[in-house]
C-alpha positions in Angstrom: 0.0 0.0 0.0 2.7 2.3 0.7 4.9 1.4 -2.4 1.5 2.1 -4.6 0.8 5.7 -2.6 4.5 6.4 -3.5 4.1 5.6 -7.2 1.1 7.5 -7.3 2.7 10.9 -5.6 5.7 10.4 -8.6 2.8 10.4 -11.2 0.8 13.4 -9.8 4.2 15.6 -9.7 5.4 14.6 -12.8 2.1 15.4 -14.5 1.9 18.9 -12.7 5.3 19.2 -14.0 3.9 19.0 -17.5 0.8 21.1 -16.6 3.3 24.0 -15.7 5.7 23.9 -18.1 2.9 23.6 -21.5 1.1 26.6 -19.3 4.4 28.8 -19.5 5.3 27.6 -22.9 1.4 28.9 -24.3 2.2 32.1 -22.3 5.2 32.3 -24.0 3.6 32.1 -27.3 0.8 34.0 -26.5 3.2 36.8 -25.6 5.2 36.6 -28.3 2.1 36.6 -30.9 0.9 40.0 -29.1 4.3 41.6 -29.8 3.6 44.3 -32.7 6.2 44.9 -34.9 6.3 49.1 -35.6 8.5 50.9 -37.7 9.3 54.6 -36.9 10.3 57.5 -38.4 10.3 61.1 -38.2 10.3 64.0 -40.3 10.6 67.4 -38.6 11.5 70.6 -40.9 10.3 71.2 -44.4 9.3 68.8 -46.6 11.8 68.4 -49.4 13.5 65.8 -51.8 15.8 64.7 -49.6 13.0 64.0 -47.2 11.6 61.7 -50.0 14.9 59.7 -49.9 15.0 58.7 -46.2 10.7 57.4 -46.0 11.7 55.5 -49.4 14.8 53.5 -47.6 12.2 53.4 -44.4 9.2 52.2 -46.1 11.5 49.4 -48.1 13.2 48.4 -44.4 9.2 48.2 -42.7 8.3 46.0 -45.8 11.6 43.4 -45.4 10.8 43.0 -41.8 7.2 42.5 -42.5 6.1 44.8 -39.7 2.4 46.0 -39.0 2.3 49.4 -38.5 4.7 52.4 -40.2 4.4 55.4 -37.6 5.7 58.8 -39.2 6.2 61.6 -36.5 5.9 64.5 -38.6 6.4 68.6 -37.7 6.3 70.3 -40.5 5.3 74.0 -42.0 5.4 72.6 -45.6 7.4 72.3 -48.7 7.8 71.1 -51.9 4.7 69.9 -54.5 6.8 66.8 -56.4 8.4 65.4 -53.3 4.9 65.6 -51.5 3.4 64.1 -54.4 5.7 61.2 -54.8 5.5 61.0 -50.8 2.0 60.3 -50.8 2.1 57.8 -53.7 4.9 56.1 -51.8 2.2 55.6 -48.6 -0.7 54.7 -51.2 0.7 52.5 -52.5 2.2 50.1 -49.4 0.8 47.2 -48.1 2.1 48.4 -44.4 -0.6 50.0 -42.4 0.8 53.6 -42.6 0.1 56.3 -39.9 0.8 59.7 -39.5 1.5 61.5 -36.8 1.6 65.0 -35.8 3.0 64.6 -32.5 4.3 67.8 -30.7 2.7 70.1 -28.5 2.1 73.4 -30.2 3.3 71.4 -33.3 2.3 71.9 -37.1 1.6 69.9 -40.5 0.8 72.6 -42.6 0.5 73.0 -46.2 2.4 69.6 -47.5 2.7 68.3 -43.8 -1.4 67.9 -44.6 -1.4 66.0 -47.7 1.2 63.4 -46.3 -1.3 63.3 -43.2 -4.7 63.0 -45.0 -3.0 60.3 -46.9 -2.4 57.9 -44.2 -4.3 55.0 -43.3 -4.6 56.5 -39.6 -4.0 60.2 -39.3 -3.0 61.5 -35.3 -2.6 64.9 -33.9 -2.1 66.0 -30.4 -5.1 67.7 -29.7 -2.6 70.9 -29.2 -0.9 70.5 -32.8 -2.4 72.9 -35.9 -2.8 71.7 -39.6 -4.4 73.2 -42.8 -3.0 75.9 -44.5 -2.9 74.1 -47.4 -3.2 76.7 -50.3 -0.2 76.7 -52.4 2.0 79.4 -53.3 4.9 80.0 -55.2 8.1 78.4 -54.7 10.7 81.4 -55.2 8.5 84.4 -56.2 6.8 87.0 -54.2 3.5 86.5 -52.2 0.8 86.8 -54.9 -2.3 85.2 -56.1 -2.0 81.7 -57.4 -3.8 81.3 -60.7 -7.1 79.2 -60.0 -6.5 76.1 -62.1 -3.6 75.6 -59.8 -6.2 76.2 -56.2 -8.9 73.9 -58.3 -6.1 71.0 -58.9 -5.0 71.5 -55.3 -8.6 71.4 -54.3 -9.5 68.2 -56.0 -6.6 66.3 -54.7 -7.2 67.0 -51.0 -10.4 66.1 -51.5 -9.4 62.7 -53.3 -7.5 61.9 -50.7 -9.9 62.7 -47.6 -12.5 60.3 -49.5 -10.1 57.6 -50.1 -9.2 57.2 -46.3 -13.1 58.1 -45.9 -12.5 61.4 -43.8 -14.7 64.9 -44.3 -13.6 66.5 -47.9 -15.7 69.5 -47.5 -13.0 70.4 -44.5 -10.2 69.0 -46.5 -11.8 71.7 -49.6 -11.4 74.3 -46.6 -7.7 73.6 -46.2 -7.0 74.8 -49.6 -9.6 77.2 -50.8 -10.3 79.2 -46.9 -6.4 78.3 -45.8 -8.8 76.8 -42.9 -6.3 75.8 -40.1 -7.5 73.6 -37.0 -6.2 72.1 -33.7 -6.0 68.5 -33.4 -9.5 68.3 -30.6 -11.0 70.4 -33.6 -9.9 68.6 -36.4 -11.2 65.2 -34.1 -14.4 66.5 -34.2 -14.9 67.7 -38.0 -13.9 64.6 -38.9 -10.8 65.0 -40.9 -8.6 63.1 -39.1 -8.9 59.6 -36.9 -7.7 60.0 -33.7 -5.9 62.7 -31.2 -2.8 61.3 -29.1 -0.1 63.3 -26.8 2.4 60.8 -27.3 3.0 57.3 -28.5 2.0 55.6 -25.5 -1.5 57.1 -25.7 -1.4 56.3 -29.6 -0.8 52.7 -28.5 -3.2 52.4 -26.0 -6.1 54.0 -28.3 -5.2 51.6 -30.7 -5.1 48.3 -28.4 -1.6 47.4 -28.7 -0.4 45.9 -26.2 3.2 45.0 -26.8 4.8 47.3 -29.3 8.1 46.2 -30.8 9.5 49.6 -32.4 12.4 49.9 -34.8 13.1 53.3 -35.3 14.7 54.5 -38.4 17.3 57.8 -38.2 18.7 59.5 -41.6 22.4 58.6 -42.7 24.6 60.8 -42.4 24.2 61.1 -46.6 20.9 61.4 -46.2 20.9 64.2 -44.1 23.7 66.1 -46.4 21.2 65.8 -49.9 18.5 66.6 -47.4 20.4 69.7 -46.3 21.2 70.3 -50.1 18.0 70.0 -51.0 16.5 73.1 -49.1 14.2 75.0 -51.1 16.6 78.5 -50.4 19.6 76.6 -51.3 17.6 75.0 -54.2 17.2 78.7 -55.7 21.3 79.4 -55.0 22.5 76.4 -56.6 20.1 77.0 -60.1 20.9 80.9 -59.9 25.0 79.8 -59.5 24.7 77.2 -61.7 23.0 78.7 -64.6 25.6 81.6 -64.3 28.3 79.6 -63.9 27.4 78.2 -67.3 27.0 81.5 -69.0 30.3 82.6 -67.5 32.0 79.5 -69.3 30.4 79.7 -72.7 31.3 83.4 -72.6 34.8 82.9 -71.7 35.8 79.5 -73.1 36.7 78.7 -69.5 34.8 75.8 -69.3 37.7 74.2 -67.0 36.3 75.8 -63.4 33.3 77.7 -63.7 31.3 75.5 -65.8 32.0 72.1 -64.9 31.1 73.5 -61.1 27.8 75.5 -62.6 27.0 72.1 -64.2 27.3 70.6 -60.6 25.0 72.8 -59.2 22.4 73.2 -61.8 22.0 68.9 -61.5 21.4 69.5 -57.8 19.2 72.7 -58.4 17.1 70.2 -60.8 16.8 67.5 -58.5 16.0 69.7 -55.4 12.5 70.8 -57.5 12.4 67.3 -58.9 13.0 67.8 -62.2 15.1 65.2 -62.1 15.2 61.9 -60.5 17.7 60.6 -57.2 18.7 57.9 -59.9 19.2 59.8 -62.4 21.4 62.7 -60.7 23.5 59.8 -60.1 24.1 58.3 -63.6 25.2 62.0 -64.6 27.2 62.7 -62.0 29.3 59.5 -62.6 29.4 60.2 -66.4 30.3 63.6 -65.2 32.9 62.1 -63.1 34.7 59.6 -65.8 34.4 62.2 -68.4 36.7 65.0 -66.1 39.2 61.9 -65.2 40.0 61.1 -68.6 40.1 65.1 -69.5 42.6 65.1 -66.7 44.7 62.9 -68.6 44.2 64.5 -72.3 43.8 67.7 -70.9 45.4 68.1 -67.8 44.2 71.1 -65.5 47.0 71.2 -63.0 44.7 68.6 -61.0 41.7 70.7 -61.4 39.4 67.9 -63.5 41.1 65.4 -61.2 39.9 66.8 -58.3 36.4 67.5 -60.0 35.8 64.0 -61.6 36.5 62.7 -57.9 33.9 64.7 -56.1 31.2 63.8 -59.0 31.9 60.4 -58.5 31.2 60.4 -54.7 28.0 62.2 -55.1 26.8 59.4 -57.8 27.9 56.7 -55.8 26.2 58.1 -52.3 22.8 58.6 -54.5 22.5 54.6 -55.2 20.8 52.7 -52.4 21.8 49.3 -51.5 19.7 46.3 -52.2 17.2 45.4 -49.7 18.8 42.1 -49.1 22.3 42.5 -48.7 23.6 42.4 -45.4 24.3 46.2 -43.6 28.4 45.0 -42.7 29.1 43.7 -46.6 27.5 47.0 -47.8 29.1 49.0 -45.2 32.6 47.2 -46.5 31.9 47.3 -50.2 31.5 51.1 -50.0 34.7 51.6 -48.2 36.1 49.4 -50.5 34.3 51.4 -53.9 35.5 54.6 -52.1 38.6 53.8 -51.3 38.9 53.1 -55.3 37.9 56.1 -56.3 39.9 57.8 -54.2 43.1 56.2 -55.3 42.0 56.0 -59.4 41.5 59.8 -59.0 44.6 60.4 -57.3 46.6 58.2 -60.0 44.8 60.3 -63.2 45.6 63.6 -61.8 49.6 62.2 -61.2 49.3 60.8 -64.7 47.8 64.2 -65.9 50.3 66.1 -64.0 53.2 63.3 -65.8 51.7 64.7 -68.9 51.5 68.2 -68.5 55.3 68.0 -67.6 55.9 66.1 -70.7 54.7 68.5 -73.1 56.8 71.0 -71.4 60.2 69.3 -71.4 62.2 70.9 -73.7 63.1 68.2 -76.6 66.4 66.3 -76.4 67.7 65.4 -79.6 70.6 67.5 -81.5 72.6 70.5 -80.3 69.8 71.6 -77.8 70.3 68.0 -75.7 74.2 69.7 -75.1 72.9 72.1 -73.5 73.3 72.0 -69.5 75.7 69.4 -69.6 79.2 69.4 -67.9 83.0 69.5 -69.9 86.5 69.6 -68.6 88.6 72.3 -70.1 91.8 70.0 -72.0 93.0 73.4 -73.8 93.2 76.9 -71.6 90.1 79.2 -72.7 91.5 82.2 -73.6 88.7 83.1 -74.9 88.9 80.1 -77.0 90.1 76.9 -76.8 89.2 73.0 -76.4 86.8 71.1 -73.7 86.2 67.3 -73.5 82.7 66.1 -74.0 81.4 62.7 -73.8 85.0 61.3 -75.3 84.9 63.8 -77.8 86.8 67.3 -77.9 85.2 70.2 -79.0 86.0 73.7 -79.9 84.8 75.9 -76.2 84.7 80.1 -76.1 84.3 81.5 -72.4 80.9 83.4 -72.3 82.5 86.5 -70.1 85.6 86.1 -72.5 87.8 85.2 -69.3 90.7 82.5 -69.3 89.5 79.6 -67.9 92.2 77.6 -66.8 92.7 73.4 -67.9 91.0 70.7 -66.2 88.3 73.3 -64.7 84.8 71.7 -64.9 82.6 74.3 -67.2 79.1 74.0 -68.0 77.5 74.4 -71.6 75.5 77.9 -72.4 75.1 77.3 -75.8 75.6 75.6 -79.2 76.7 77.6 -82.3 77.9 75.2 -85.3 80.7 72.9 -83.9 81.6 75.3 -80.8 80.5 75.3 -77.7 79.8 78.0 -75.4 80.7 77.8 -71.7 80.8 78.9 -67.9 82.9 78.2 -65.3 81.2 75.6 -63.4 79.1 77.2 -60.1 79.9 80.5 -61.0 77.4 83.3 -61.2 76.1 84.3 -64.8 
């Protein structure tokens, strides 16, 4: 009876043993299936094609790790039409669950900042943030009315875009045609956006997520340059600079400074007001590039096209992304490598240019002329005229001050006139 009690007691712990640990292992699932995989970005300052660079690396990054939501803080008083436009395509068209939000006390999405937000899945304000203020204006000229087709086209894709995320168009008409501006409580409760939040934990909570997993994406450093270079006041410099730069050169002929840098600056103008794609800037300015190496070797600028074809080179190569797949450290190492490369190739054409340059100055030696600088010993006094040893061979020698120069002195060759030579005493002054 004992033995059978015992028996029994191992049986009941072992199988509370296996209650335990399949209850801890379906927690552990459980918890791990409520996890909620967010991407996050942020996008404070004005919107711009640089901006448009950094959500297309972000949105590409959200989609490889599969995750459910793409949160983008945003702060903005506006900025440019095309990189709005192609902003808003790029969150149209994802598969991600795309939200926007305007998350800053006393913050703003104004102008484009609205567009991108009205063209989120979910669009979030802080009940103290403003937006509106949509009506456009013109990019470099002075304040002035805009002609109405341009307010009617703005008008009808707002209002496109409130009914595709099935918010209130009349307000979204009010943005552009009124320059109607709202807090987030306000905009709440006209209906033109989804929810209000002061921060992300409230966003969370409002949105039943438990267990958020966020992976928050910053700007590269190259990012952040093209974004700084793509400023819209900077935008307006580089197209002014560049298209006089250009007019300089074809005035002048002096295409060498001036108008391969006013060619640099009128590619960035372009892209800036997206003219011109990121891809395409970079294609030129590696053609660019090549083409001012190999003028540095035909036509060498004293390291001028060198230095030139370098810097055009870099800014092609930094304007390529790297495939989606490839691991960060082997793209991290190929680009040191590929710069690394560049560096030295440019370095070697402007020493090859500079080898040139020195050859077509070297004064030719063949004939008379290759005497010239060479050193003779005197075998027959000077006085002014007499004999020097050269190479094995004597020659007739005449003292250029017309002084005796004694035998065996070392002399150096002035000049060449038939079959005499005239000569200096060696180290002395002349």
């Amino acid at each position: 009876m004992v033995f059978y009690n015992k028996v029994k007691s191992k049986r009941l712990i072992a199988f509370s043993l296996l209650v335990f640990s399949l209850f801890f292992l379906f927690q552990d699932t459980l918890s791990q299936k409520e996890e909620t995989l967010i991407y996050l970005a942020e996008i404070d300052g004005e919107i711009k094609a640089g901006t448009l660079q950094y959500l297309k690396r972000v949105v590409k990054e959200a989609a490889k790790a599969e995750a459910e939501y793409l949160i983008i803080k945003l702060d903005t008083p506006g900025g440019l039409l095309k990189s709005t436009k192609d902003i808003i395509d790029l969150l149209l068209k994802t598969e991600i669950k795309t939200i926007v939000f305007v998350h800053k006390e006393g913050g703003w999405a104004y102008s484009a900042g609205t567009f991108i937000l009205l063209a989120a899945d979910l669009a979030v304000v802080h009940p103290e943030a403003s937006i509106g203020a949509c009506q456009p204006q013109e990019m470099f000229g002075q304040e002035q009315k805009v002609a109405e087709k341009v307010i009617e086209g703005t008008v009808s894709w707002i209002k496109s875009l409130a009914e595709i995320q099935k918010r209130n168009p009349e307000i979204a008409e009010k943005f552009v045609r009124e320059n109607l501006t709202l807090t987030g409580k306000e905009a709440k409760e006209a209906g033109i956006i989804n929810e209000t939040a002061r921060n992300l934990d409230e966003l969370f909570l409002k949105l039943e997520i438990s267990e958020p997993k966020i992976t928050e994406i910053q700007p590269t450093p190259i990012e952040r340059f093209f974004d700084f270079l793509s400023h819209p006041y900077l935008i307006s410099l580089f197209l002014t600079l560049g298209g006089l730069g250009l007019i300089f050169a074809f005035r002048t002929g002096e295409f060498e400074l001036t108008g391969i840098l006013g060619l640099i600056l009128l590619l960035i103008g372009l892209w800036g007001m997206g003219v011109i794609t990121f891809n395409f800037l970079g294609i030129i300015f590696l053609l660019l590039g090549i083409f001012l190496l190999l003028l540095e070797v035909f036509q060498p600028g004293f390291g001028i096209f060198g230095f030139l074809g370098i810097i055009s080179l870099l800014f092609g190569i930094f304007t390529f992304q790297a495939e989606p797949f490839l691991s960060p450290q082997i793209f991290t190492a190929v680009t040191m490598i590929v710069l690394g490369a560049i560096l030295g190739i440019g370095i070697l054409f402007v020493i090859i240019g500079r080898g040139v340059v020195k050859t077509f100055r070297t004064k030719p030696k063949t004939g008379p002329e290759a005497l010239i600088g060479l050193e003779a010993e005197v075998v027959k006094e000077l006085n002014p005229i007499g004999q020097v040893k050269l190479r094995n061979e004597i020659w007739q020698a005449e003292s250029i001050d017309k002084k005796t120069i004694p035998q065996k002195s070392k002399v150096e060759i002035i000049k060449v006139e038939g079959n005499t030579l005239t000569v200096k005493v060696l180290n002395s002054k002349f």
